[in-house]
N, C-alpha and C positions, 0 to 999 in steps of 0.2 A: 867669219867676218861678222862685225858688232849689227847689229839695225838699226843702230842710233850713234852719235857721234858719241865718243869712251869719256865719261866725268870724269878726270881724277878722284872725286871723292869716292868713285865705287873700287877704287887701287886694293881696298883690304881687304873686301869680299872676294876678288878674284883671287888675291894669295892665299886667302885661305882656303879655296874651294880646289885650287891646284895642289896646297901642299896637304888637305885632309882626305879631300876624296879621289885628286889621280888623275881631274881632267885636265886637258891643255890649256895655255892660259886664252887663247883664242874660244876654244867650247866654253870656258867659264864665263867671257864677257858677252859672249852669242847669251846665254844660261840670263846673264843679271841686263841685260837688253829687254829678254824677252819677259822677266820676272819681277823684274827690280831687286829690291837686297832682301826678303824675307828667305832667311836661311833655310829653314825646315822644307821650304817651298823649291829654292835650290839645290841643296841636296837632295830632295827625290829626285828632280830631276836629272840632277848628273848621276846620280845613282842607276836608273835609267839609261842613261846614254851610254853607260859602261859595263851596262847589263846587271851589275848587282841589283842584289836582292836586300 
């Protein structure tokens, strides 16, 4: 669940953070809630949440 009400504008960071790294689209917008959009900063993180290295 989001922390913040879902932008539409964040719709492309979450499809892409589902279809390159593998998290659900729910973990992605928890992910860009708590982040905002700075990619590198996203992907570690989900990287992290799915255990990769």
């Amino acid at each position: 669940m989001a922390l913040t009400p879902r932008n539409p504008a964040d719709m492309g960071v979450v499809r892409r953070l589902v279809r390159e790294i593998g998290v659900t689209e729910a973990q992605a917008w928890e992910l860009v809630a708590l982040l905002g959009s700075d990619w590198s900063s996203l992907v570690r993180e989900a990287k992290i949440l799915l255990g990769k290295r």
